[in-house]
Structures are given as C-alpha cells and as structure tokens.
C-alpha positions as CSV (number, residue, x, y, z in Angstrom):
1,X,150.1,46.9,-304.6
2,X,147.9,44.2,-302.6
3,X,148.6,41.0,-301.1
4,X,151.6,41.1,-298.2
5,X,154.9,42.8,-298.6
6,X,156.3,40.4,-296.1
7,X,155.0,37.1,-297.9
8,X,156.7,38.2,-301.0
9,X,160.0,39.1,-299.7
10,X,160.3,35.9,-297.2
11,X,158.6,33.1,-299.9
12,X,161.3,33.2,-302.2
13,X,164.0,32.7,-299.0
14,X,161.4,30.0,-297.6
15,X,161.7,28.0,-300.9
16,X,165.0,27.8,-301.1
17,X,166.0,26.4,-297.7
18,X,163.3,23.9,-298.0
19,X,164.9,22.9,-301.4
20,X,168.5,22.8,-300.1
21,X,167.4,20.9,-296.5
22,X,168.3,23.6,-294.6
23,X,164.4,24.3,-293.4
24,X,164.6,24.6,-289.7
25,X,162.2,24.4,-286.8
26,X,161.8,23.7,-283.2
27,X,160.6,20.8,-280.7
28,X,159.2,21.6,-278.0
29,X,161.0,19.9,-274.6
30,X,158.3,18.8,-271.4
31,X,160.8,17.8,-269.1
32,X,164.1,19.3,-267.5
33,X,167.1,19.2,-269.2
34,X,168.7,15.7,-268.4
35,X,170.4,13.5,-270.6
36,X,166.7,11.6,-271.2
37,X,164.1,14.4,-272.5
38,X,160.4,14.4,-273.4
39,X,159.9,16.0,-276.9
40,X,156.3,15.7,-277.4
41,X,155.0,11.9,-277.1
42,X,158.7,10.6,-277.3
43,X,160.9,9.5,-274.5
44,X,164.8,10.3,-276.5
45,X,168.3,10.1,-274.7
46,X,169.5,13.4,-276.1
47,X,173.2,14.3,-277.2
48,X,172.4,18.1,-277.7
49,X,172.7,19.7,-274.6
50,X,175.2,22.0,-273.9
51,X,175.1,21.7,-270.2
52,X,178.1,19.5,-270.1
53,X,178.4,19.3,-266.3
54,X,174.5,18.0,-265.7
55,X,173.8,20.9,-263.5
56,X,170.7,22.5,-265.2
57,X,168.7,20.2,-262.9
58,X,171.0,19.8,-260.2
59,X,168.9,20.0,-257.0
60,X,171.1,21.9,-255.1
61,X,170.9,25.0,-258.2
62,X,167.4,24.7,-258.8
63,X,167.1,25.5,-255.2
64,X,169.4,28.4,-255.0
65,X,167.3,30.2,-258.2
66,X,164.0,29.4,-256.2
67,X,165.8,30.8,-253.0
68,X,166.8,34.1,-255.2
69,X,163.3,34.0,-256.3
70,X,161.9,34.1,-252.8
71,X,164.8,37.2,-251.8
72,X,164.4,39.6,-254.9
73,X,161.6,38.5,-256.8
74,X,161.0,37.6,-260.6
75,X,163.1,40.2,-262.6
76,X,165.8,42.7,-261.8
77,X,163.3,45.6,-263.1
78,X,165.6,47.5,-264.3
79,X,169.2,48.2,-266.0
80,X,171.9,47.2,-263.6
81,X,172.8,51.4,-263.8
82,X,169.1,52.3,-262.6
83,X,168.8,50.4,-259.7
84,X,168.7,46.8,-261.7
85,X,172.2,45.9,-260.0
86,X,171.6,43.5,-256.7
87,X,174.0,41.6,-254.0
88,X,173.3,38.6,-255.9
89,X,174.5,40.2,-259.2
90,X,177.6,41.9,-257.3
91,X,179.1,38.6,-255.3
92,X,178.5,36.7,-259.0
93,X,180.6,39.1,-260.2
94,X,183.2,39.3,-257.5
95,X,183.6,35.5,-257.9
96,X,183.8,35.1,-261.1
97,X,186.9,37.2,-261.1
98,X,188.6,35.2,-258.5
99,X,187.6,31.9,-260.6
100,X,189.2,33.4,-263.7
101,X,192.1,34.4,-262.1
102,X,191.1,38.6,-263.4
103,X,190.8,41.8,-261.6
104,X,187.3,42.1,-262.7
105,X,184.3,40.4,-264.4
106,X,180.8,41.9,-265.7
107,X,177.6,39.8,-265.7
108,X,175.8,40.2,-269.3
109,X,172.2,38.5,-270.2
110,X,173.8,36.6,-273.2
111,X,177.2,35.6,-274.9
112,X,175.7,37.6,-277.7
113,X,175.5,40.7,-276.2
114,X,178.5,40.4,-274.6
115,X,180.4,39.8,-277.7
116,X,178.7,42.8,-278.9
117,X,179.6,45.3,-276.1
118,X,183.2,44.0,-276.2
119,X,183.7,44.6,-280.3
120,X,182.0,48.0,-280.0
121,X,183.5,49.4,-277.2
122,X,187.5,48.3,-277.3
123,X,187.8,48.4,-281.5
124,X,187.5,51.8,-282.8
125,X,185.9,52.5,-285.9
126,X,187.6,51.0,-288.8
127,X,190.2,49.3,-286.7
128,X,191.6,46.4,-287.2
129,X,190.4,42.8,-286.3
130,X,192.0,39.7,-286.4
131,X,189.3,36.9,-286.7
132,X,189.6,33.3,-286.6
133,X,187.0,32.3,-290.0
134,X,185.1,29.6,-287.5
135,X,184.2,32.0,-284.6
136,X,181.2,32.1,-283.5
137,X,178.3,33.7,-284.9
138,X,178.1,36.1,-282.2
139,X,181.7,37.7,-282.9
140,X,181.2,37.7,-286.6
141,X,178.7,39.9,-286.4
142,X,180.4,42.1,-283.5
143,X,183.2,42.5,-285.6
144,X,180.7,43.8,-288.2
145,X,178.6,46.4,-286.0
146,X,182.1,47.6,-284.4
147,X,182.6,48.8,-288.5
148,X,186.2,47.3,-288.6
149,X,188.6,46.5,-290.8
150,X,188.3,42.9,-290.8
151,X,191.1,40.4,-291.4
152,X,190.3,36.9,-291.0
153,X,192.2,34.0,-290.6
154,X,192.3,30.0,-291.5
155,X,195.6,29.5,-289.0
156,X,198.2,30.9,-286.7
157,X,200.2,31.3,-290.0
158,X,197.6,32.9,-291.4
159,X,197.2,35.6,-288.6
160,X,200.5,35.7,-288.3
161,X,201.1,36.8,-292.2
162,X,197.8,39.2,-291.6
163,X,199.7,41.0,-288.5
164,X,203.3,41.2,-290.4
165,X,201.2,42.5,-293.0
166,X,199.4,45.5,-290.9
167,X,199.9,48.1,-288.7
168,X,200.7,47.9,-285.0
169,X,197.5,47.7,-282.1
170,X,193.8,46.1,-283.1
171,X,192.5,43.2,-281.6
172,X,193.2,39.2,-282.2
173,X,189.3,37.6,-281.9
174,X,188.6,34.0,-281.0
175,X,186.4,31.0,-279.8
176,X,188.4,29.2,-277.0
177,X,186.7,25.8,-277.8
178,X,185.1,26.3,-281.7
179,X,181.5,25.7,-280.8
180,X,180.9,23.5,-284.0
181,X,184.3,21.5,-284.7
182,X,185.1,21.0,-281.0
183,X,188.9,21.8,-281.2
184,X,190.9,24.6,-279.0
185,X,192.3,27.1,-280.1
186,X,196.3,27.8,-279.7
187,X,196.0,30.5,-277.0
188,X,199.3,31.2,-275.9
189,X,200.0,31.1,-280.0
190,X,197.4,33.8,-280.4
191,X,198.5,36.1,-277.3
192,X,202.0,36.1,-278.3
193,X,201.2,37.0,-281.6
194,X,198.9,39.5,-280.6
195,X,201.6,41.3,-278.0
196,X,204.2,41.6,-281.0
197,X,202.1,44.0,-282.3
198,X,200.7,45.5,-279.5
199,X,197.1,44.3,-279.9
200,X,195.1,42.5,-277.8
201,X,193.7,39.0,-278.0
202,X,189.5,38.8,-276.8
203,X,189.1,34.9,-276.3
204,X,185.2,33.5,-276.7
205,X,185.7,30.6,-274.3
206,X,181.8,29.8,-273.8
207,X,182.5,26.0,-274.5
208,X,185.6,26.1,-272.1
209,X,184.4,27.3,-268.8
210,X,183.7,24.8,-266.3
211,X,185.1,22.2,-268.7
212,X,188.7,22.7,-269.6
213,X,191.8,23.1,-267.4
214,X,192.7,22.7,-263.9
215,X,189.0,23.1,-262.0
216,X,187.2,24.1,-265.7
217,X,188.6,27.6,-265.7
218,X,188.8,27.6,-269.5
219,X,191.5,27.1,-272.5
220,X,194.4,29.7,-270.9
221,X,194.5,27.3,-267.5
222,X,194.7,24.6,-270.1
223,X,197.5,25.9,-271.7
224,X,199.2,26.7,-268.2
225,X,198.6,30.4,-269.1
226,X,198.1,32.9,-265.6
227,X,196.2,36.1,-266.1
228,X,197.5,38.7,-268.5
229,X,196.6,42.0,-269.0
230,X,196.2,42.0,-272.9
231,X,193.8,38.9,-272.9
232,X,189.8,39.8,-272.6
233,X,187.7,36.3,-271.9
234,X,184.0,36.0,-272.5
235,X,181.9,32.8,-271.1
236,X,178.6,31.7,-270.8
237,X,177.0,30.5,-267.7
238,X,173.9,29.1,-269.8
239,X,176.9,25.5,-270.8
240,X,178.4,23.7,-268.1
241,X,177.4,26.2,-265.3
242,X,173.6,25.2,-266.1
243,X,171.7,28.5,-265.7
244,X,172.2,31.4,-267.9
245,X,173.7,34.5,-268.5
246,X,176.9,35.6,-270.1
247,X,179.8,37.4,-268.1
248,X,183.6,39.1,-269.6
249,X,186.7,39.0,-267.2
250,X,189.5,41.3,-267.7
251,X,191.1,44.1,-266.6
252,X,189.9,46.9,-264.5
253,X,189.9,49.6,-267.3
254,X,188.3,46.9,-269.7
255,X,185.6,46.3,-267.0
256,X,185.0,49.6,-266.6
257,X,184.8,50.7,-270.0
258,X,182.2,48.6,-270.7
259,X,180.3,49.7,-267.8
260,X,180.6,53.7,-269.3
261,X,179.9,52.9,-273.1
262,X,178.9,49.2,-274.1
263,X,175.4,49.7,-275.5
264,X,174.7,45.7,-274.8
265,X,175.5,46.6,-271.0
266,X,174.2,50.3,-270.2
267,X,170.1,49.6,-272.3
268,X,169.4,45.9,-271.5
269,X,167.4,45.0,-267.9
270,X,169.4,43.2,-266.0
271,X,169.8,39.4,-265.6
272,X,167.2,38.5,-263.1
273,X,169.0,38.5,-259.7
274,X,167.7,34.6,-258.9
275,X,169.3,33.5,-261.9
276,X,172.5,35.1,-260.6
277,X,171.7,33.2,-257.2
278,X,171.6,30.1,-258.8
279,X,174.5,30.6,-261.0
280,X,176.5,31.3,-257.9
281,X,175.6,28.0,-256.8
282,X,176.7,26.9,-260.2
283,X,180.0,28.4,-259.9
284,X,180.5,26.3,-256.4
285,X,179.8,22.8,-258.5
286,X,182.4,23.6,-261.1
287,X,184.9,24.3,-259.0
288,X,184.3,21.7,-257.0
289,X,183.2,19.5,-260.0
290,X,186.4,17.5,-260.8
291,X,184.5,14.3,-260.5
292,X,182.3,15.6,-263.0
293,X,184.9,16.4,-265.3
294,X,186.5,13.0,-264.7
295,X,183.4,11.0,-265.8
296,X,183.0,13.7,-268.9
297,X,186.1,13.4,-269.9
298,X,185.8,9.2,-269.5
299,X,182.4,9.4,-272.1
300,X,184.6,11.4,-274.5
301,X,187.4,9.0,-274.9
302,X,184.7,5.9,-274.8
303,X,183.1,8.1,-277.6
304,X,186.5,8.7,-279.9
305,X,187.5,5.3,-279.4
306,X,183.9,3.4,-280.7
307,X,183.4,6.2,-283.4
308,X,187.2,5.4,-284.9
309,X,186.6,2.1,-284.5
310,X,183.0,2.5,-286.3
311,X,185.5,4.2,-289.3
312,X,183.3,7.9,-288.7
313,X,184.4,10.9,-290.0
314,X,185.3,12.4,-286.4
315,X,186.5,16.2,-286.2
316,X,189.6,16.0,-283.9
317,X,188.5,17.1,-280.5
318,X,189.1,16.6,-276.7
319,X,186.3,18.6,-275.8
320,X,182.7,17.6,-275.1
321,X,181.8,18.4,-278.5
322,X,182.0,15.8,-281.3
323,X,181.3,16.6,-284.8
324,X,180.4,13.6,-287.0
325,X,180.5,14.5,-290.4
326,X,178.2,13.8,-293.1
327,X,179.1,16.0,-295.9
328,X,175.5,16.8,-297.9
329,X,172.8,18.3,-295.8
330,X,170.8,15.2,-296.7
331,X,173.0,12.5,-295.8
332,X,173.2,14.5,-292.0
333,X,169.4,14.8,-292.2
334,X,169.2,11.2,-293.1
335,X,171.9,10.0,-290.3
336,X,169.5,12.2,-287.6
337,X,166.4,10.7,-288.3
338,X,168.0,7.6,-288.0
339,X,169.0,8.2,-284.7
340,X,165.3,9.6,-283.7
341,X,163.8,6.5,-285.1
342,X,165.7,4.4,-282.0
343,X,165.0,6.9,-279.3
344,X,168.3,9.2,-279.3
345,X,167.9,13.1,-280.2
346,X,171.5,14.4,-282.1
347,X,170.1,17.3,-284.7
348,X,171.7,17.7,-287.9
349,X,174.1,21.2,-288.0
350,X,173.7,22.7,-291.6
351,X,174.6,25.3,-293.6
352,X,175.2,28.2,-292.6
353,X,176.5,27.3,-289.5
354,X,178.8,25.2,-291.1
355,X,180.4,25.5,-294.1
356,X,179.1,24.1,-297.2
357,X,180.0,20.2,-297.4
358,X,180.1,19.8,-294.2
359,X,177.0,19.0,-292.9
360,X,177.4,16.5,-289.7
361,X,175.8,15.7,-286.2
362,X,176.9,17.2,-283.4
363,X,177.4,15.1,-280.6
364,X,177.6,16.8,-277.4
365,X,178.4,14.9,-274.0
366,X,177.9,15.4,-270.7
367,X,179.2,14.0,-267.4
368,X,175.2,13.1,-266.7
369,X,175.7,10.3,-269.7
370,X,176.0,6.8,-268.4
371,X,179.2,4.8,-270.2
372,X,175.4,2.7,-271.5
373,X,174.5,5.9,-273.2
374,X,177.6,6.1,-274.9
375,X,177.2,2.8,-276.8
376,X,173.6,3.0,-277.3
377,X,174.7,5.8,-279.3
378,X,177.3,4.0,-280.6
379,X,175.7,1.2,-281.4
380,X,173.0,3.2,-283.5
381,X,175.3,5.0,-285.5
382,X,176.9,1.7,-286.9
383,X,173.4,0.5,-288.0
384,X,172.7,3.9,-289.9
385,X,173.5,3.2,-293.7
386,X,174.7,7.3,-294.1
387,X,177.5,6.1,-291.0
388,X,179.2,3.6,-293.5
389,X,178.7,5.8,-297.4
C-alpha cells in the first residue's frame, strides 16, 4: 500500500485530541527558570515551575555544576558499573542518606526510571500491588512492566479492604505529595497497613523533598515518622533541589538490589557528574533553606485565602501545588489564556492526566514569588469570566 503507515495510524489519534482540547504542544523558554520567564516575545510571571525553593538559578548552584564541569567534564561516559560512577556521584549519594534519615540512597537520571527499577526489581512477577488510583504516571506504568497483580485503591479503606482481601507480602505504592491534586498522602496510615500484612510501602515523594517536614525531608518527617525498614522513598532532585536527577533511599539490601538487577540502573549512562556537584550544593540550600520554606509556605496561605475568598474551586492542599478546577477541558483552556493575555503563564492540566471532568490550572508556588505575585495572580483570576461559571 502507498502513502505513510505512520500518517495513517497517528491522524486518526491527532484528530481526536484536537477535537476534545486535549492537543498539546511546547513553548520554548529564553531565560532561566525564575518566577518571570521569556517565552518567545512575551515577558510572563510563570506559576508552573516545579522548582519550589528558587534554586534552579541560584548562583551559588549554578556555580557548583560549572565547577563539576571544570573537574570531570560534560558527561559521566559511561554506566555508573563501567567506570561512569565519580566522587561527585558517591558523596551525593552518601548525603542523601544521612538527609533521609536511610542506610543507603542511589542516584538515578530520572524519577521515571527510578520508579521503574524499583517495581521491577522488589515485585516479582504477578505479585501483588497496592496502588493509590492518582499515582503518578511513572508508577502506573511500573506497576505495569513489573507484570503484577494490580489492586488499586480510591482510600485507606479501600486499601485496607484490598489487603483483608489478599494474601500476605506485596508492596503498598504511592505519591507522597499527589503531583496533580496537591494533597499528602496518610503515610503512617499506609505503612501500618502495609506491615499487617507483611508488605512493604514504596512512597513517590518527588513533590515532598525539600519542601515538607522538619528541614524539607519529605511526607514521613511530616508525619513525625523515623526511618523504617519496610518503607522505600523515591525523590527527584529536578523540584525544589533545582538541578536534576532522581535518587531512592532505603535499606541496604534494597540499595543493593537495585545495584545487581534494576535494568533502569545497570544500562542507562550515568547522570553527568557536574550535575551531581551542583545538586550537592542543592542539598546544602534545603537543608539550610527554612527561610525558604517560611516565605513558600506564606505565598500558599496568601494563595488559599484570596482563591476561597474569590469562591474558586480549590483542591485541598498545603503543599506548593494548587489545583484550580475548571471541570471541561475548554473552560481550563479558556481560564489559561486568560491568564496569558495579562502576562502570567499557569497551563491548563487535561485529560489524561487528570481524570475526565476535571480539567483545572495548576498553580504551582515557589518561595521566589513576591506576596505582589500572589495577587497579581489573584487579581487575574477574579477578572476571568470561566473563574465565576
């Protein structure tokens, strides 16, 4: 047959996003990530970021990845088993463990992979999983490659009807801070749960690190929760930390294990060693970054408390992510140009990374936002008609 295989299979999907507003496509960023970007010819106060600490363009950061740069060049070159594994990877690592309170952490180049190598390598094939139904992306499809027997669900009295229901062992899977609803989860529900039936609990806390808890180390600190031996935590150094990267810390045996078999870990090059510089540097701001955390945490109540009063249809959340919801695709679309049209960048979240009907913007805050920044926002979304449907 003539023409292109690949035209005919992808125009019918092409069509149908574009008909149900859920086209998507990129801008392109000119300047550092700061609260006020340059997306082509506009000047926009942006309320996407993830870096919720400001550090992405902290001097002091940029510095240490230009210093790594200098020390071990551009890229790793290699797998951290054949020869890809530097000083700059090993003391990340090292501290990283003491800042999670664990025996052991293990750099990764993304939460993805990470998330990957942890599903495949502790969940046998055809075990069981426990998944909350909003994780992340990321663990969804873990959970699918690891070939489990999936169980997913809504609540803690959901998972704890799915566990009285099953066998003993598995593994409880969940975000720490859901990345698009901006509530935390009920860890020491969730661990407890999991230790009745000997399973263990593998905690996606990418939105927490740096952020929640005493010093930003993550949902279990902010539940007053020490170290345990059947909890397995995943976070992201490319959110508050600024830089990028992924890393798990856990036990020793868990560490290890994904060091011998994790496919994500043993065939990927290695994180570039000045990236691990600078996210060492990072690491030193968070923990020292309870200033930080005291102004973010400031632009989140100013935010709650102007929204409510606004009437918006706020997600309950104490994290830096606020989801304002719209409902229809369009409305969200509609509410996001809105915003765009008076110089402030919050993208519309769609299906399917939301469920259907509950399209919304996304607000995400950062210590780097002025309290001004706040109400222009503010005072933007009580001028757009989708606001007050």
């Amino acid at each position: 047959m003539a023409g292109n295989p690949f035209a005919r299979l992808l125009e019918p999907l092409f069509a149908r996003a574009r008909a149900r507003d859920l086209w998507r496509r990129r801008e392109i960023r000119a300047s550092p990530q700061a609260p006020v970007i340059q997306v082509g010819r506009e000047t926009l106060l942006s309320f996407a970021s993830n870096d919720y600490l400001g550090l992405a363009n902290d001097p002091r950061v940029v510095e240490a990845l230009c210093a790594g740069a200098r020390r071990y060049g551009a890229g790793a070159g290699a797998s951290h088993l054949l020869g890809g594994h530097t000083g700059a990877h090993h003391e990340l690592e090292g501290a990283l463990a003491a800042f999670t309170g664990a025996p052991r952490a293990l750099l990764f180049s993304t939460g993805y992979m990470a998330n990957l190598a942890l599903l495949t390598t502790l969940c046998p094939r055809h075990g069981q999983v426990f998944e909350d139904r909003r994780n992340h992306a990321s663990l969804l499809d873990a959970v699918a490659l690891a070939q489990a027997r999936r169980h997913r669900y809504r609540d803690i009295a959901g998972l704890r009807a799915a566990l009285a229901a099953s066998g003993p062992g598995g593994l409880v899977v969940s975000d720490g801070v859901f990345s698009m609803d901006g509530d935390m989860a009920d860890v020491p529900a969730l661990l407890a749960l999991a230790k009745t039936k000997g399973a263990g609990l593998i905690l996606d806390d990418a939105h927490a690190f740096g952020v929640m808890g005493p010093g930003g180390r993550g949902t279990p600190a902010a539940h007053g929760l020490d170290y345990d031996t059947a909890l397995v935590r995943m976070g992201t150094l490319g959110k508050a930390f600024g830089v990028f990267g992924a890393f798990v810390a856990a036990d020793a045996d868990v560490i290890e294990a994904l060091i011998q078999r994790a496919r994500p870990y043993i065939y990927t090059t290695a994180l570039p060693p000045a990236v691990a510089a600078s996210a060492q540097a990072a690491l030193d701001l968070v923990i020292a970054g309870d200033d930080r955390r005291a102004t973010l945490f400031d632009n989140i109540r100013r935010f709650r408390e102007g929204a409510s009063a606004l009437g918006l249809r706020l997600l309950p959340s104490p994290t830096p992510i606020q989801a304002v919801v719209f409902g229809d695709a369009s409305r969200a679309i509609t509410a996001s140009g809105h915003l765009r049209n008076r110089g402030l960048y919050v993208p519309a979240i769609r299906p399917p990374t939301v469920p259907q009907g509950s399209a919304r913007l996304r607000v995400a805050l950062s210590a780097a936002h002025g309290a001004d920044d706040v109400d222009r926002l503010l005072e933007a979304l009580a001028t757009s008609p989708e606001a007050s449907a």
